[in-house]
C-alpha distance (Angstrom), angle and dihedral (degrees) to the residues before:
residue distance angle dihedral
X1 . . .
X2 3.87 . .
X3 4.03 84.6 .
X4 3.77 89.8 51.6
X5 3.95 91.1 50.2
X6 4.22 87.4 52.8
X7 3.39 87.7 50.2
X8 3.97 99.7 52.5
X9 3.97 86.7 35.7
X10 4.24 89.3 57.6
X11 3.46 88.5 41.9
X12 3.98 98.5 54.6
X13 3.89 86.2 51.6
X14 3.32 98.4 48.4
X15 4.32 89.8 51.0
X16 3.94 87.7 47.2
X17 3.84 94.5 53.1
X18 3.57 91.8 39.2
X19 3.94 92.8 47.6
X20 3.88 84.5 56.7
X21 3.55 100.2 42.7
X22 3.81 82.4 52.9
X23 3.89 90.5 72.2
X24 3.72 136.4 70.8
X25 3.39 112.5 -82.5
X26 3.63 94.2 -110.9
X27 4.47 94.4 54.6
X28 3.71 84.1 52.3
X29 4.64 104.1 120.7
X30 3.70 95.4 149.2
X31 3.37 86.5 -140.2
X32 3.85 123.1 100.4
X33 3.53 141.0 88.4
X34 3.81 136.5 -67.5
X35 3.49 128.8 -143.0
X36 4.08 86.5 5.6
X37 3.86 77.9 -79.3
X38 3.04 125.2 52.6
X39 4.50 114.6 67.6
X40 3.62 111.5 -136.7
X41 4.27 118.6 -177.1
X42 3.87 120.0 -173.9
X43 3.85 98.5 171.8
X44 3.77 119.9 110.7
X45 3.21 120.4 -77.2
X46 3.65 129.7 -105.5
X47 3.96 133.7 -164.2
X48 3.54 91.3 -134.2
X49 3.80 92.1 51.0
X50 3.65 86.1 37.1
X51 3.78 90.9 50.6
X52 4.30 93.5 48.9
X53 3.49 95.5 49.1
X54 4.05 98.5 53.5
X55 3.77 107.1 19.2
X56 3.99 106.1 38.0
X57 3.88 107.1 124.4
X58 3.96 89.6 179.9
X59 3.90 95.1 45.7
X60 3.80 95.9 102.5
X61 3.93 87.7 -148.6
X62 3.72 118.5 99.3
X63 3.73 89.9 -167.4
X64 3.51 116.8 38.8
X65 4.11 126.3 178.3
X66 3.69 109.3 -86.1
X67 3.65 128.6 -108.5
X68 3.77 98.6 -118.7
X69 3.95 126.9 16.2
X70 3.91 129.2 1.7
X71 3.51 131.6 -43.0
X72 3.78 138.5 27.9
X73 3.65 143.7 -55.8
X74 3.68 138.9 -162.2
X75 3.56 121.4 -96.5
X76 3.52 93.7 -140.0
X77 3.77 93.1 -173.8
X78 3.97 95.9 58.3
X79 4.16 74.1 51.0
X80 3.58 97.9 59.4
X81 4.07 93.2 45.9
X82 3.38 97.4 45.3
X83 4.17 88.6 48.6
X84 4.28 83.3 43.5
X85 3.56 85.5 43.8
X86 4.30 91.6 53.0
X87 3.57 87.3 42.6
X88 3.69 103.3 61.0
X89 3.76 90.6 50.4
């Protein structure tokens, strides 16, 4: 199973790299989605970007895109408030 998982997880990369290597040079964002599912971003990352996707208590998503590669990750902020949240009632 975990060898399965590599292998879908290599091959999403290699479609988002080769979906912006497909366009002019000048379309390229390296950001985008693979598979019409799946968001990819290759840009640089930034601690403000860094900071919105995994500590954004009022971002009603609990899985954001991440910051760098394919996938998701947790917003653990929208985590803590919505444990907080449970808590108080």
């Amino acid at each position: 199973m975990r060898r399965l998982a590599r292998m879908i997880s290599f091959a999403m990369v290699i479609s988002a790299i080769g979906q912006e290597l497909s366009k002019p040079a000048e379309e390229r964002s390296w950001q985008g989605q693979v598979w019409r599912v799946v968001p990819y971003d290759f840009r640089v990352p930034t601690w403000a970007r860094l900071r919105d996707s995994l500590w954004a208590p009022d971002n009603p998503q609990l899985f954001p895109p991440r910051v760098f590669g394919v996938g998701w990750s947790i917003n653990f902020g929208r985590v803590y408030a919505l444990l907080r949240s449970a808590a108080r009632q």
